[in-house]
C-alpha positions as CSV (number, residue, x, y, z in Angstrom):
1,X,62.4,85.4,116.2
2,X,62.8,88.8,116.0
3,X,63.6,89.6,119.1
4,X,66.4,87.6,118.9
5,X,68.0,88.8,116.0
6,X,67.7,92.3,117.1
7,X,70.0,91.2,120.3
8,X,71.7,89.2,117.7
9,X,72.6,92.3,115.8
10,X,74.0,94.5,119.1
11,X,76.0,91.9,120.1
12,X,77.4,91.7,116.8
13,X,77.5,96.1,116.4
14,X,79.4,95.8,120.2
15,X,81.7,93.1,119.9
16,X,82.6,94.7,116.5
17,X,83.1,97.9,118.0
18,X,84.9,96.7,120.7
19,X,87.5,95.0,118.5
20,X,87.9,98.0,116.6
21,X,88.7,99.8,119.7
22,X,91.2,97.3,120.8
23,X,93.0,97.6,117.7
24,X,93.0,101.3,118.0
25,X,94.5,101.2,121.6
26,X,97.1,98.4,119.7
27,X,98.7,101.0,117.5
28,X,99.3,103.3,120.0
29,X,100.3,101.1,122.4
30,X,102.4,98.5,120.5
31,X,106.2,98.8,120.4
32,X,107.7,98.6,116.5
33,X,106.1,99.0,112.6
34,X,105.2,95.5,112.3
35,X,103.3,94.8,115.8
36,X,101.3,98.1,115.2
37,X,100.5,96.8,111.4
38,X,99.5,93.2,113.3
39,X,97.2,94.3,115.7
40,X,95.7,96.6,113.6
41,X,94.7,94.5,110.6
42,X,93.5,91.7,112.6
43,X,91.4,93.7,114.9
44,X,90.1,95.9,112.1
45,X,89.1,93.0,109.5
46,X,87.2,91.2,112.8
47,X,86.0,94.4,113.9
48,X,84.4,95.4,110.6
49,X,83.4,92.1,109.9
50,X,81.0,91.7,113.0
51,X,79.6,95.3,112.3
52,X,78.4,94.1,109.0
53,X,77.2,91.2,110.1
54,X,74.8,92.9,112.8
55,X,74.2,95.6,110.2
56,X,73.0,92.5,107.9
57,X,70.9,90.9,111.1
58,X,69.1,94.9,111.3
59,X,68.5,94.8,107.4
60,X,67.0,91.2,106.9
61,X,66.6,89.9,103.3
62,X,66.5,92.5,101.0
63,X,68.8,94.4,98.7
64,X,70.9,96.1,101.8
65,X,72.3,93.0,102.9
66,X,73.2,91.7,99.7
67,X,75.3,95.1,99.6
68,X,76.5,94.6,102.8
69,X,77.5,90.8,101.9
70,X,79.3,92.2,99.0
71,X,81.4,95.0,101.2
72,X,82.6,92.1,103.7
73,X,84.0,90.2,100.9
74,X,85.9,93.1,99.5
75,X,87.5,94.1,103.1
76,X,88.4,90.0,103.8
77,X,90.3,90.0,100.3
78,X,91.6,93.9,100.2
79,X,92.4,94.0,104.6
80,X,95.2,92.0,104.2
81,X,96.4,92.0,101.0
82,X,97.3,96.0,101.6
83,X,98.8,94.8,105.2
84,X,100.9,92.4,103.7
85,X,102.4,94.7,100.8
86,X,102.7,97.4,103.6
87,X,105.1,95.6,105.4
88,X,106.5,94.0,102.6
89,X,107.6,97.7,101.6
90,X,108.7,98.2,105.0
91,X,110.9,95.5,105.0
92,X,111.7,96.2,101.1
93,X,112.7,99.7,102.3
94,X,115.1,98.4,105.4
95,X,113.0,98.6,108.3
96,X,114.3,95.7,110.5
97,X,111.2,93.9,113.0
98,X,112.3,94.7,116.7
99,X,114.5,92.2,117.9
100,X,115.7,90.9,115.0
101,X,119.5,90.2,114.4
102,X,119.5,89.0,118.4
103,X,120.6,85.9,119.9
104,X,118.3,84.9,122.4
């Protein structure tokens, strides 16, 4: 059983880093504001979200993982409330989405 979550924990730590990475390349790569803002709140909140989870697989029961538990609920409530008023005041502020206004 331990064997398997200490695999289960690096799979979690890569993936997670891998999606973090993914929404790095997205906000360089992406072409206006509010694909950049996109990619990189969705990447980041699943990114960070299966880095705790392996971090909570390494820790097992104890008062680390209850801290850790605690952290993931704070950045699945705060990631995209501050993405959401970010482009809100974006859009508040006149910043048009690309493409918009066109007839397609």
């Amino acid at each position: 059983m331990e064997t398997l979550l200490y695999y289960a924990s690096w799979v979690c730590l890569l993936l997670g880093a891998g999606f973090c990475f993914v929404g790095g390349v997205g906000l360089l790569r992406l072409p206006d504001f509010y694909s950049r803002i996109h990619g990189g709140g969705v990447t980041d909140t699943l990114g960070a979200g299966l880095v705790l989870l392996g971090l909570m697989f390494q820790s097992g029961l104890s008062l680390a993982t209850v801290k850790l538990v605690m952290i993931g609920l704070f950045l699945l409530l705060a990631g995209p409330v501050a993405t959401h008023a970010i482009a809100r005041a974006a859009r508040h502020s006149g910043l048009a989405p690309q493409g918009a206004g066109e007839e397609q």
